[in-house]
N, C-alpha and C positions, 0 to 999 in steps of 0.2 A: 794301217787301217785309218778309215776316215772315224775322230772322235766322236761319237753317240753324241756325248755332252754341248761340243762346239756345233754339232748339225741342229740340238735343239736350240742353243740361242740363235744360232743364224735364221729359222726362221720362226722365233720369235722379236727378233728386230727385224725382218722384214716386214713382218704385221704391226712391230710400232711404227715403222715408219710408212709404212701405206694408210693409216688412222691418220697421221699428221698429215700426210699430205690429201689426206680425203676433206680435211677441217680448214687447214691453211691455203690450199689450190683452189682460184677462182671457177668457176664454171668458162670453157672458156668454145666460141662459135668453131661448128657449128651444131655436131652432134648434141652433146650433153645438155645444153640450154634447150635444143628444142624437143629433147624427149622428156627434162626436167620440167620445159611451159606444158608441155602435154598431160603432163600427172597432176601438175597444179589446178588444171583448169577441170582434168578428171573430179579433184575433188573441193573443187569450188562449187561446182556444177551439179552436184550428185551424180554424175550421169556415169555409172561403172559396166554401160554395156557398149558405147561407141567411145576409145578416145579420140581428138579434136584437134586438129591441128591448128588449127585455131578458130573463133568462135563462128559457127555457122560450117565449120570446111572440118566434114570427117576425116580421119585418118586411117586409110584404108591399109597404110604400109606395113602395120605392124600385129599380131595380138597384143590381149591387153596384161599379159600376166606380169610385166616389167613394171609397166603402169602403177596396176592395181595394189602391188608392193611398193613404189615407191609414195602412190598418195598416199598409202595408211601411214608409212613413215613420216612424212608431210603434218600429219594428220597428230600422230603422237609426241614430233618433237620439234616442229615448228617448218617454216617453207625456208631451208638451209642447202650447203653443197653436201653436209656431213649426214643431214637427214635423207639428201635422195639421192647419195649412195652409197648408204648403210644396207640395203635390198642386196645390193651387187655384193659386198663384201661373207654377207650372211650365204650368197649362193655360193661364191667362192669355198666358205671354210665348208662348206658339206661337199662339196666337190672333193676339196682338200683329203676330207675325213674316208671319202670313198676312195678316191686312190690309195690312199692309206691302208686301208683292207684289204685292198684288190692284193696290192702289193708285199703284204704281211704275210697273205693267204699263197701267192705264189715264190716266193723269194723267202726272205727275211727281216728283222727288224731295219739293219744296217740298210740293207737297198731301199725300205721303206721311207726310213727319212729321210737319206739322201733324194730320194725323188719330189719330196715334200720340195726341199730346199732348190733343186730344180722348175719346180712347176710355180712357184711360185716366186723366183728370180729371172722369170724371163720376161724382157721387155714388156708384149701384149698380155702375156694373163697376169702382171705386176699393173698394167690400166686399167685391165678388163675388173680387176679385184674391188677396183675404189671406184667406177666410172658409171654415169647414170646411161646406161645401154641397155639392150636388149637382149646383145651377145652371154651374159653368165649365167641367164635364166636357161637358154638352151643349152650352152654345156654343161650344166645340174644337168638337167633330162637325159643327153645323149651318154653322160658319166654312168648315172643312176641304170639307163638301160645297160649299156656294156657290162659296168661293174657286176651286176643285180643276175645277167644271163648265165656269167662266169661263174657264179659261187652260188648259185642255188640250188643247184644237184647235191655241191658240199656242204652247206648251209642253211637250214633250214628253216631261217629266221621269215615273218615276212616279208621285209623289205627287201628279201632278196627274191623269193619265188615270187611275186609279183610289181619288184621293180622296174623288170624290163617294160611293163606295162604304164604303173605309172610314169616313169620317165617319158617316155613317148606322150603320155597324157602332156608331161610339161613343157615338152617340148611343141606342140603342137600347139601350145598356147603361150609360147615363148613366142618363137619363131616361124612356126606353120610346118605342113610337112614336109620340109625340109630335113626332120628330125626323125623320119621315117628311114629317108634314104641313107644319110649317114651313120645310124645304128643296124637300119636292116640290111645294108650290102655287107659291113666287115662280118657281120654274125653268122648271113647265109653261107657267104662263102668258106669261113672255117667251119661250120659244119658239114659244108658238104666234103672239103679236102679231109677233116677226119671222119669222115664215113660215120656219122654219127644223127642221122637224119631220123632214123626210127626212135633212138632215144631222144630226143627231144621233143618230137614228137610225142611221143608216150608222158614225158616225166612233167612237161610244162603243162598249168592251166590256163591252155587257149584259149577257150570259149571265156571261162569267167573273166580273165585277163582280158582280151580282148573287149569285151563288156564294161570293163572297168575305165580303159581307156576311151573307150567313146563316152560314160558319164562322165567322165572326165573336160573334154576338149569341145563333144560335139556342142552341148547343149548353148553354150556363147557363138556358135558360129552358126546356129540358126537363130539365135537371136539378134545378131550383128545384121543379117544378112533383113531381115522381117524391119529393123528398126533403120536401114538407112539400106535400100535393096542397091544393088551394083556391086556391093564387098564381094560376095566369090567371085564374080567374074574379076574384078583387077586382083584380088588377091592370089586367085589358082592360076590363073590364066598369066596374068600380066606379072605379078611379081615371083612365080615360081617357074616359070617356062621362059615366056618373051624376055625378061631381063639375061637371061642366061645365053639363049639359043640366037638374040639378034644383039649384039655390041651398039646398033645404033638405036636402040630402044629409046623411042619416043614420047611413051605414056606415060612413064613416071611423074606421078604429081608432085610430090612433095621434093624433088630436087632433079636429077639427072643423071641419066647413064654414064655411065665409069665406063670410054673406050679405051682399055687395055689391052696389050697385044696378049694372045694366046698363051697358056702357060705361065701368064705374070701372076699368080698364086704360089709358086713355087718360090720367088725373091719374094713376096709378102710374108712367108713362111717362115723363112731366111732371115728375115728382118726381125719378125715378131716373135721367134726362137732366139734371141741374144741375149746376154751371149751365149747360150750353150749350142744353138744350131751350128752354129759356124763351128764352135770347136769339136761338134762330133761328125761333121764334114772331115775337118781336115783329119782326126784319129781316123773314121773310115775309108778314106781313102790313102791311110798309110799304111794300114792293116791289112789292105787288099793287095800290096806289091809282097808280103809275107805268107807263100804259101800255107805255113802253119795255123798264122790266124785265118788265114779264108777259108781252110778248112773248122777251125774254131767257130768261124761264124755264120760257116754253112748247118754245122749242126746243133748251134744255137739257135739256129734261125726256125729248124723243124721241131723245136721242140712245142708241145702242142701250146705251153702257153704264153712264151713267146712269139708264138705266131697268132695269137690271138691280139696280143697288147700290137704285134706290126700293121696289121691288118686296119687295126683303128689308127693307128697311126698315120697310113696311106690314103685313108679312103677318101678323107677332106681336099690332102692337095691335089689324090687323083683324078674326081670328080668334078674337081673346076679349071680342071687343067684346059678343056676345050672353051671355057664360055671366057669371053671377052671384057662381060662388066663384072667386075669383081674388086672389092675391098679387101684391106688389109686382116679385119676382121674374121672376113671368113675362114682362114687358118685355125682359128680358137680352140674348134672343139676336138682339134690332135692331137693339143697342147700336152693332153694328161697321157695320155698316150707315149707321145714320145720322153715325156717327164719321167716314166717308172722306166722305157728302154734307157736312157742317159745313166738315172741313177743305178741300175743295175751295171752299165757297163763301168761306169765310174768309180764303184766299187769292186768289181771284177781287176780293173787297172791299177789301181791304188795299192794294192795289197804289196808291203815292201819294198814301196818305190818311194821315198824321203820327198824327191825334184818332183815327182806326179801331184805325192799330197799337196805339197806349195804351191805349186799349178793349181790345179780345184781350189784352193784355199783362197787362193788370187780370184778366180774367175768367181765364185761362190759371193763374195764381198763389194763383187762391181755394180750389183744393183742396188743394193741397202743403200751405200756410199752414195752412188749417182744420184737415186732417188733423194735423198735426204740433201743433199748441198742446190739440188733443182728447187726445191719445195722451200727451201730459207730464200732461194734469190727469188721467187714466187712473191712469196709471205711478206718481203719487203719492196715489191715495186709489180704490184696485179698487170699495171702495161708491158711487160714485156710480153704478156698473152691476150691474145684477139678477145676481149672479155669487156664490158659496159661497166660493169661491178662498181667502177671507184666513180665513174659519173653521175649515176642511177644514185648512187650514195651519197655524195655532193650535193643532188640536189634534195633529197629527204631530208637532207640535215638544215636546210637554208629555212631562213625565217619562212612562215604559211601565208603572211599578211591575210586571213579569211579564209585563205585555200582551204577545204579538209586536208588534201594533200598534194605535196608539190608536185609526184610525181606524174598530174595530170598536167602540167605545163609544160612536161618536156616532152618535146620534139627532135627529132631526126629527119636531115635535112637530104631528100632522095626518096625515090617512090616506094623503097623497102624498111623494114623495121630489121636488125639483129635481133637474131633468138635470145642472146644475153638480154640484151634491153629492153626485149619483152618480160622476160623472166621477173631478173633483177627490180623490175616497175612493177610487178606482179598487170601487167598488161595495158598499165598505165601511158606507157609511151604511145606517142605517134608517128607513125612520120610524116613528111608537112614538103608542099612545095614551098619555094619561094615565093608569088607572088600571093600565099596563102597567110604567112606570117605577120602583116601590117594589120588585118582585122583580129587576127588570134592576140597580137597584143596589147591590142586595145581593148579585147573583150577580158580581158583576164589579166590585167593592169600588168604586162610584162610576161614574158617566157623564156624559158632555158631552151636554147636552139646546138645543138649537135650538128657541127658540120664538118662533112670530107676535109681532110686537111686539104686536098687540091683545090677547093671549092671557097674556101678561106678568104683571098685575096677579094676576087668578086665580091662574094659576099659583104666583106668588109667595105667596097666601095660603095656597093649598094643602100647601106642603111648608116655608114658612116660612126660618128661619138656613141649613136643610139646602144652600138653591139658593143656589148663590155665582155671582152675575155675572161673564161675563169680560167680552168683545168684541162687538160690536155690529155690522151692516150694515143696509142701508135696508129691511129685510124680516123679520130677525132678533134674536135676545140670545141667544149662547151664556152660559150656563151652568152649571158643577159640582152635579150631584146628588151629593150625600154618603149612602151607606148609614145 
C-alpha cells in the first residue's frame, strides 16, 4: 500500500515548493506579464468592467474574473509575481479540495490522496497552480460543475445542489462559454447512457439554478458589451467559433493563430500530463495485451462512476481534437479528471507489489525535485528566462538626478514594448526608434536604451563613447545614452 503519511507530505512539499517558486520565478514573456500589465492597469485605472490591454486598446480576449482576483491581490499586497499569482494558487487548492470529495465520496481516502498527489505533480496544473492565467479560474468552474452534479443527489449540502450552476457562473466569467460545453457534454451524455434523464430532471433546481448562473455571468457581459460595443461579436463569434473552426484565423488582436495540425491537443495532453500521462499510457497499453485485465477494465470502465470521472476526462481532448489553433493549456480542465482515474489505478496496482511502490515513489518525487532545482537556478540568474525584471530593476535602482523616476527613461530599442518591461516599469517603458533617441537625450540629460543584441554593433557605431554598456540579458544590452 501506497503510505497515507508519505502521500501527505508529498503534497505538502509540492505546495512549498510551488509558493517558492511563485516568489522566486521572474514573470517571464509572454503570457504572464501581459495578463499581470492587464490587472495592474485594471486596478490603476479603477476601471473593473473593461480590462485593457493596454491603455486606450480593450481586451476583448478574455472575461474579467482572473483580472478582478488578481488586482485586488495587487491591491492588498503589493504589484509582485507572488501577489498576482496567489489568485491562481487559491483556485488551485479549491480545485484540490473538490477533487478530494469527489474522490472520498466515490473510492476512498487512499485513492483520494493519491490523486491529490497526481493532480497536482503534473507538469501543466503544477504551472497552472502558481501562474498569472486565465486557465485555473475555469477549471474551479468546470471542477465545481462536474464535482457539484455528481454529489448532490448524495449530498445535500449547497454547494453541491447548486454548484453545477455556480461553476458555469465562473466559468463563464473565467473563460466564456466554453465552460458550458466542457461540463455540459460529459454530464449529458452520462446521463443519458445511464438512463437517468427523468431523474435529474426532477431532483435538480433548474430554473432557480439557471437564474442563478445568468446573475452571475450575464450582468458583466452586457455591461462590457454597452461600455466598449464590439465585445460579443469578437468574443462569441471570433474567439469561440473562428479561432477553432478556421486554423488561419486572422482576427485575433492581441496575438495570433496557433496553426497546428489536427489532433495536436492530444501531444499537448501528453506533455502537460507528465509525468503521469506517459506512464499510464504505457500500463494501458500493457494491460490491454492481458486479456484479464481488459476484461478488469472493461468493467471498470461501466461502472457508473468511473465512467462519469472518463467521460470528463475525454471530453477536452476530444473536443479540440478537430480545431487547428489550440494551446497547450487547453488540456487543463481534464487535468482532475484523469488525476482521480491515475490515482485510483495506482493504488488498485500498488497493492503488494514492493518494485510498483518504488516505481510511484520515483515518479511521485520528479516534480517536487525538478520544480525546486528549476526555481534555485531561476532565483540565481532571472536571464536564463525571456523576462525584463533584472533591467527594469537596474535602472530603478540608478541615481534619479531630478527624475521622479528612472523608469521613464528607459527605452526599448524596436517598434514593440515586452510585456515584462511593461509590467516590471509599471508602464513606464517605451520603446524608441533610433533616430528618436538623440532628442530623448538631450531632453532628459541622458537615457537607459535596451537594445537587440543583434542591433548592438550598429548601434554602437552609431552614437559611438556616448553609449556606455551596463547589464545584459539573453535578448538585451542595456545601455547609458549620454546627451
Amino acid at each position: 500500500m501506497l503510505q497515507r503519511t508519505n502521500l501527505i507530505w508529498l503534497f505538502g512539499t509540492l505546495l512549498l515548493v510551488r509558493i517558492i517558486a511563485m516568489i522566486v520565478v521572474p514573470l517571464a514573456d509572454t503570457t504572464e506579464p501581459r495578463y499581470a500589465e492587464i490587472a495592474r492597469l485594471m486596478l490603476t485605472t479603477n476601471d473593473w468592467i473593461t480590462p485593457w490591454f493596454e491603455p486606450n486598446v480593450p481586451f476583448w480576449g478574455k472575461p474579467p474574473l482572473s483580472f478582478w482576483a488578481q488586482a485586488i491581490a495587487f491591491k492588498l499586497f503589493g504589484i509582485n509575481e507572488f501577489a498576482g499569482r496567489l489568485p491562481a494558487l487559491l483556485a488551485f487548492l479549491a480545485t484540490a479540495w473538490m477533487l478530494w470529495r469527489l474522490a472520498l465520496s466515490v473510492v476512498n481516502t487512499q485513492v483520494a490522496l493519491a490523486s491529490l498527489v497526481v493532480y497536482s505533480g503534473m507538469l501543466l496544473t503544477f504551472l497552472a497552480a502558481g501562474t498569472v492565467m486565465t486557465d485555473p479560474f475555469l477549471v474551479l468552474g468546470t471542477t465545481w460543475a462536474m464535482v457539484a452534479f455528481y454529489l448532490a443527489p448524495k449530498e445535500k449540502y449547497w454547494y453541491w445542489r447548486y454548484g453545477l450552476f455556480i461553476g458555469l457562473g465562473i466559468g463563464l466569467l473565467a473563460k466564456g462559454p466554453l465552460a458550458l460545453v466542457i461540463s455540459g457534454a460529459p454530464i449529458g451524455m452520462w446521463v443519458l447512457l445511464q438512463g437517468k434523464l427523468m431523474f435529474y430532471l426532477r431532483s435538480m433546481p433548474w430554473v432557480r439554478g439557471i437564474l442563478l448562473t445568468l446573475v452571475i455571468a450575464l450582468p458583466w457581459y452586457i455591461l462590457a458589451e454597452l461600455k466598449t460595443p464590439g465585445f460579443i461579436n469578437y468574443f462569441i463569434v471570433g474567439e469561440h467559433f473562428m479561432r477553432f473552426v478556421d486554423p488561419g484565423w486572422t482576427g485575433d488582436l492581441y496575438g495570433r493563430a496557433h496553426q497546428e495540425p489536427k489532433g495536436m491537443i492530444w501531444l499537448y495532453w501528453l506533455v502537460g500530463s507528465l509525468p503521469w500521462g506517459p506512464l499510464a499510457l504505457v500500463l494501458l497499453i500493457g494491460h490491454l495485451f492481458k486479456s484479464r485485465w481488459r476484461q478488469s477494465l472493461w468493467q471498470a470502465a461501466k461502472q457508473p462512476a468511473i465512467m462519469y470521472v472518463l467521460l470528463w476526462a475525454l471530453v477536452t481532448p476530444v473536443f479540440f481534437t478537430p480545431a487547428g489553433n489550440v494551446i497547450w493549456t487547453y488540456a487543463l480542465p481534464s487535468m482532475p479528471a484523469f488525476a482521480l482515474l491515475m490515482g485510483w489505478a495506482m493504488v488498485k496496482l500498488n497493492n503488494g507489489q514492493k518494485w510498483r511502490q518504488l516505481g510511484f515513489t520515483i515518479v511521485m518525487w520528479l516534480m517536487p525535485i525538478g520544480a525546486l532545482v528549476f526555481s534555485v537556478l531561476i532565483a540565481n540568474n532571472n536571464d536564463l528566462m525571456k523576462t525584463e525584471k533584472r533591467i527594469a530593476e537596474y535602472v530603478a535602482q540608478q541615481p534619479k538626478n531630478g527624475n521622479p523616476d528612472n523608469w521613464s527613461r528607459l527605452y526599448y530599442l524596436g517598434a514593440e514594448l515586452e510585456f515584462s518591461a511593461r509590467f516590471y516599469s509599471h508602464d513606464q517603458a517605451k520603446p524608441v526608434r533610433l533616430d528618436q533617441l538623440e532628442n530623448l537625450a538631450v531632453q532628459q540629460q541622458g537615457v537607459y536604451v535596451a537594445i537587440p543584441a543583434q542591433q548592438w554593433e550598429t548601434t554602437v557605431a552609431h552614437f559611438g563613447a556616448r553609449l556606455e554598456p551596463r547589464i545584459e540579458n539573453m535578448r538585451f544590452k542595456l545601455a547609458f545614452l549620454n546627451p
